[in-house]
N, C-alpha and C positions, 0 to 999 in steps of 0.2 A: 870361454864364451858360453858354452852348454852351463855353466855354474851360474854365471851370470843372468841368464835368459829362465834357467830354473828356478831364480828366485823372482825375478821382475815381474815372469807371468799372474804370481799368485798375486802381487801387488794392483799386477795392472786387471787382472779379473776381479776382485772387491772393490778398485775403484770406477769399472763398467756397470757392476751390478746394484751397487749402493745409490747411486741418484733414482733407479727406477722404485728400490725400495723408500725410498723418503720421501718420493712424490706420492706415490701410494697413501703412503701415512697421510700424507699431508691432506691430500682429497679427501681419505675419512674423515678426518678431523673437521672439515670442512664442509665436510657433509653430513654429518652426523652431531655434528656440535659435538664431539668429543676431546679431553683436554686428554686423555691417555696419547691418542694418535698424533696431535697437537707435537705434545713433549716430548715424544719416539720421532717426529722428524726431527726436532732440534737437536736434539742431542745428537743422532746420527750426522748432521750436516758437521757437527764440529769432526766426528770422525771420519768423513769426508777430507774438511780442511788438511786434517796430520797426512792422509792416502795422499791425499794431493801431491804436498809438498813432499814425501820420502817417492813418491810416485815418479815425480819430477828432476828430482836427484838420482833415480832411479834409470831413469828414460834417458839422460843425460850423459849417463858414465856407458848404459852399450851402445850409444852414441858416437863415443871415441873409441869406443873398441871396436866398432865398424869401421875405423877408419885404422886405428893402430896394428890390427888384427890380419885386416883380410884387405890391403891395398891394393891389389891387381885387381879385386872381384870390384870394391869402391870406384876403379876408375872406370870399370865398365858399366856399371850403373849410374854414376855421372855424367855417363854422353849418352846413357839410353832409356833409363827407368825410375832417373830422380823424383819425377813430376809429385809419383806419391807422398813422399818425402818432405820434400816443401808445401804440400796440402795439408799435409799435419799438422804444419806449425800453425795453419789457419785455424784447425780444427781445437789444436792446446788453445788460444788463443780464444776461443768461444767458449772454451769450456774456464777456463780461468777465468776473463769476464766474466762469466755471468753467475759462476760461483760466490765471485767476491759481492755483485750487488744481493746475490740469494743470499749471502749470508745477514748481510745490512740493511734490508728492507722487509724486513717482518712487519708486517703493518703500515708501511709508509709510503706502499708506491701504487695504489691502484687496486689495494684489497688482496684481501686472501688469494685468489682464484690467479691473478696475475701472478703474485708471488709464487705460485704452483706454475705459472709456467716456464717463470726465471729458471726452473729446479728441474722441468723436461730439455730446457737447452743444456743446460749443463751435462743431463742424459745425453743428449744427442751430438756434442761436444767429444765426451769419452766416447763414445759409441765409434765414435766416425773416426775418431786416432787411432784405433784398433782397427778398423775397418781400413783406414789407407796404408797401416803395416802391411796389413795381409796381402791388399793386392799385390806389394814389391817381390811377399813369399812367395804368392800364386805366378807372378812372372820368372821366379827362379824355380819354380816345379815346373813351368809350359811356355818359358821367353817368346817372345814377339818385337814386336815395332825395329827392325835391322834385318839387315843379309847375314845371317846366321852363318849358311855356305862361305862367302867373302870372307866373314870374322875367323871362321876357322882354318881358311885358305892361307890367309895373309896374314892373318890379327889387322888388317883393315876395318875401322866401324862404319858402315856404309848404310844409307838408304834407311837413317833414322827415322820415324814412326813416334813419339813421344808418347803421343794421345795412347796408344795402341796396352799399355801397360794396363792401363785400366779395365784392359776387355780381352784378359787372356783367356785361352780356353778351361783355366781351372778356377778363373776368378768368381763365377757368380756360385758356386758349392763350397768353394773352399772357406769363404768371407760367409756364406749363412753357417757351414759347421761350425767355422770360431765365437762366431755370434752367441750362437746355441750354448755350446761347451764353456763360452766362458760368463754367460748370466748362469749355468748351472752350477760352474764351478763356485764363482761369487755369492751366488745367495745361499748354498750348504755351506759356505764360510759362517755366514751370519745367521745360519739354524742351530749350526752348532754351538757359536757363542750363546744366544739367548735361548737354545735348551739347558747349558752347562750353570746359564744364572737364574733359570728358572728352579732347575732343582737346590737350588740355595736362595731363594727368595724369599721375606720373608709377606707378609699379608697384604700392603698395601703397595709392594712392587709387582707380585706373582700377573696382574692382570697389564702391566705396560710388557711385559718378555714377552707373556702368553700371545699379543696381538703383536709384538716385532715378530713372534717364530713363526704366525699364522703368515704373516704378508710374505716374509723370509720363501717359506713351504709352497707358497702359492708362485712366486716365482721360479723356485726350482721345478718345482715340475710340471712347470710347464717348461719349462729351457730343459727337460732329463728326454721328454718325449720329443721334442724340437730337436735333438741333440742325436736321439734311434735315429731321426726318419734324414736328417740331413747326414750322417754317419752312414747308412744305407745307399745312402748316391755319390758319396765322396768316393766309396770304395768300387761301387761300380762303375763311376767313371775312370779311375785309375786303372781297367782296366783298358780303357782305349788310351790315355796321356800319360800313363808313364808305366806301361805292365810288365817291368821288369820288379817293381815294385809291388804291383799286383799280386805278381807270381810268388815274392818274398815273404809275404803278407798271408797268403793261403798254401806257401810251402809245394809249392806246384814245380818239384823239376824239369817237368815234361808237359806241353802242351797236350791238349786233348780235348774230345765230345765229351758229354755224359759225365765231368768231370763229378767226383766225391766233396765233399767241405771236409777239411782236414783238421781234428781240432785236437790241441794238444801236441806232444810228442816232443823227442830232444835228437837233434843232427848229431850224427856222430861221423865219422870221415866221410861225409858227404851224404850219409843215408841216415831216412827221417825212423825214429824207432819211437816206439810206447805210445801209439796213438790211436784214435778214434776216429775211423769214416763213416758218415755218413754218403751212401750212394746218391750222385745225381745232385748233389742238394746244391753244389758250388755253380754246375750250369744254368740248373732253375733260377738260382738269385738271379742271376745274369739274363735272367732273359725267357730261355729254353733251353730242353735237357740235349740240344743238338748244337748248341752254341760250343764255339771251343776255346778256353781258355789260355790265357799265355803259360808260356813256361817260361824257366828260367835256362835252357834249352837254347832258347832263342836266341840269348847273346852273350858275348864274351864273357868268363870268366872272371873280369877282370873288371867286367862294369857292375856282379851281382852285390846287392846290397847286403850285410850280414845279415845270416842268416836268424839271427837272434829277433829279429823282429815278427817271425811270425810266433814266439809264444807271448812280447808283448801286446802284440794286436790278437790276441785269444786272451789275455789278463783283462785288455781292455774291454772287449765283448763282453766276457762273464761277469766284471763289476758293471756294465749297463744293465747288464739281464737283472743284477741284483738291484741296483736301485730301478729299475722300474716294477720288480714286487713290490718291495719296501714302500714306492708312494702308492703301487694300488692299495697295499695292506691297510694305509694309513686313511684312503680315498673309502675305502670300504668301511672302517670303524668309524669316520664320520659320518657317513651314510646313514647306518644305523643309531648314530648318537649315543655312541660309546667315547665319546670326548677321548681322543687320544693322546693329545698334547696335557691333560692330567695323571696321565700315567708313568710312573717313572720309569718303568723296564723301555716303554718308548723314546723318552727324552735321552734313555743312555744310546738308543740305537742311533738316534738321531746324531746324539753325537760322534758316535762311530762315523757313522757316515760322511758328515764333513769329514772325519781325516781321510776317511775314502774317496772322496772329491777331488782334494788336492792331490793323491796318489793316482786318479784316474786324469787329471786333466794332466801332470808330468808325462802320463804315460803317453797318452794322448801326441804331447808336444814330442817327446822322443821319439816317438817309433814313427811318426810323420819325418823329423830330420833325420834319424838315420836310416829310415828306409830309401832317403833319395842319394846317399852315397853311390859310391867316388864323386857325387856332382856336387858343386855348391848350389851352381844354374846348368839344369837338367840337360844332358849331351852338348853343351857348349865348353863349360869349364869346369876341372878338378879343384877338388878343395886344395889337394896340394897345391895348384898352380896358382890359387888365391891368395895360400896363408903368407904370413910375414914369420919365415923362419929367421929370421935373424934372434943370436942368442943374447942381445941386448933386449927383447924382449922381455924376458924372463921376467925381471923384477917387476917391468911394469905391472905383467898377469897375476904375478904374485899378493899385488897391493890393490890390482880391482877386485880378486878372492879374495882379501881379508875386509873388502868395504862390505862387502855382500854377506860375507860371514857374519857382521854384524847388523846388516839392514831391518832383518825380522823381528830379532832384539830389539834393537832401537826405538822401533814403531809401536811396541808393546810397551813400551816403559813410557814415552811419552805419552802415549793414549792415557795411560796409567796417572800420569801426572795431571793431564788434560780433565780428568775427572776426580781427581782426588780427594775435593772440597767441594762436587757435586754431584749428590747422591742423586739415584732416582726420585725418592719422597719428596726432596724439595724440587724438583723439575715439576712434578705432579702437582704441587700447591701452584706453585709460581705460574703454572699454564693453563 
């Protein structure tokens, strides 16, 4: 399931963040009377189409592995927390509509400007199917709408609440973080690509990359800084909705005032070594230096999450720290008009940095699921009491990792064919 979900994420963040860049384009072009911007949305809508459709077969297969996988957890989500679920298929459903007429009414249905809005539903389509996953997440980190007590009394589900899924206490942070992280992650996908064909361009494409990596740029960072400041409150709420994770997170054996930010360092039988305190600093985020934080102290031994998550949640910290230099760096040479995106030692940074993207947003998604172990649904149910241990499983897991092994493949080679007989030069005449 984690191989699966590792790879779908990357699928399903370029195709969140890809309609916001093509309506972009599209507006310029429209506004500007420019056929560069023009040609950069069309082409990108076809790379849309292919996201779409491996997106969809994508969405589909951990679709059954929701149900093949973790059927205790499925049936309790079926009489409690489905409603997301089936909101989705409304939300695929808009967004496939109105893909299919954005792609077949270039000119036909009411002018440009309409056409540009067929291309914001479609935005707002992906947007909102990622947006009704999370709240199902957000209700297995902070459950509501049922007798929780009852549930766990009896395994009775009682005193359902349906509505209530929608407005759990980690819903409205945890749905703007994903938001954030995942147009930042999407649009450093596509800085990368049209830095990596910019530095191979030859004179009459150099200026269609140059304004995709511009719009590309101009979305990431603003989703990089969207991304500190909703990251900033995910982590300070978790210390009230789940601070056993809190505690795992910033390596806090022991509750306390005045607490230290603990950064770095490797557990070894149980004691944290080779590390770096800052005094006071972990209270202040929180609040005040008189605040006192959770420990892991507080509860059983048996419910702490591993302990490995606090140096991925400090991997993840210090690549935020680094891509937000990275865009002042880049915010500052345009300032002074030192045109950055003509420089090649930039273009290669740039490309680093998408592979940093998708290595932060992994990270990102890991150290969020396994910091909420033993739980699947936070003090309700164990993942063991979820899974489907039966060893007729086996083969099944075995053949959704080998579809997945090829997914990434697949959609690179098709893109590949998708374009094979159509260069950027002729998209430029033609538009």
């Amino acid at each position: 399931m984690g191989f699966s979900l590792a790879v779908h994420i990357i699928l399903a963040s370029v195709g969140v963040a890809l309609p916001v860049i093509i309506v972009i384009a599209e507006l310029l072009g429209i506004r500007k009377n420019d056929k560069v911007y023009t040609a950069l949305a069309r082409r990108l809508s076809l790379v849309l189409v292919v996201l779409f459709a491996i997106g969809t077969a994508s969405g589909t297969l951990v679709a059954l592995e929701l149900f093949l996988l973790w059927p205790t957890f499925m049936s309790l989500v079926g009489q409690v927390a489905i409603l997301p679920v089936y909101v989705e298929v409304f939300a695929f459903f808009l967004e496939a509509i109105f893909l299919a007429i954005y792609m077949y009414s270039w000119n036909t249905l009411g002018g440009r400007k309409i056409h540009a809005l067929f291309g914001v539903l479609v935005g707002i389509g992906a947007a909102a199917s990622a947006i009704l996953i999370t709240m199902l997440n957000s209700w297995m980190n902070t459950p509501n709408g049922f007798d929780i007590s009852a549930y766990l009394k009896s395994g009775v589900i009682a005193g359902v609440k349906p509505l209530m899924v929608f407005a759990t206490p980690a819903t409205v942070i945890e749905v703007s973080h994903m938001l954030a992280t995942t147009y930042f992650a999407g649009a450093f996908i596509f800085c990368m690509y049209m830095a990596l064909r910019l530095l191979k361009s030859n004179a009459k494409s150099r200026e269609y990359y140059r304004k995709g990596l511009m719009i590309a740029f101009s979305l990431a960072a603003v989703a990089t800084f969207a991304s500190a400041y909703t990251g900033v409150l995910s982590i300070n709420s978790l210390a009230r909705v789940q601070p056993e994770k809190y505690a795992a997170f910033e390596a806090n054996l022991f509750s306390m005032a005045n607490a230290p930010e603990i950064i770095g360092g490797i557990f070894i039988n149980g004691t944290l070594k080779d590390y770096i305190s800052i005094p006071n600093l972990q209270s202040v985020l929180l609040g005040s230096p008189s605040i006192v934080v959770p420990g892991l102290n507080q509860f059983p031994n048996n419910t702490w999450p591993p302990l490995i998550v606090h140096d991925t949640f400090d991997i993840m910290v210090f690549l935020a720290f680094g891509f937000a230099g990275f865009i002042l760096l880049i915010l500052l040479m345009a300032l002074f008009k030192q045109r950055p995106f003509e420089r090649a030692w930039i273009l290669r940074l740039v490309i680093i940095a998408g592979v940093f993207a998708v290595i932060l947003l992994e990270l990102g998604w890991m150290t969020a699921e396994v910091g909420r172990q033993p739980w699947i649904i936070y003090n309700v149910m164990l993942v063991s009491q979820a899974a489907n241990t039966s060893p007729s499983i086996i083969p099944i897991a075995i053949a959704f990792v080998a579809v997945y092994v090829f997914i990434l493949p697949l959609t690179i080679f098709i893109l590949k064919r998708v374009f094979r007989n159509k260069p950027v030069d002729g998209d430029l005449v033609s538009y």
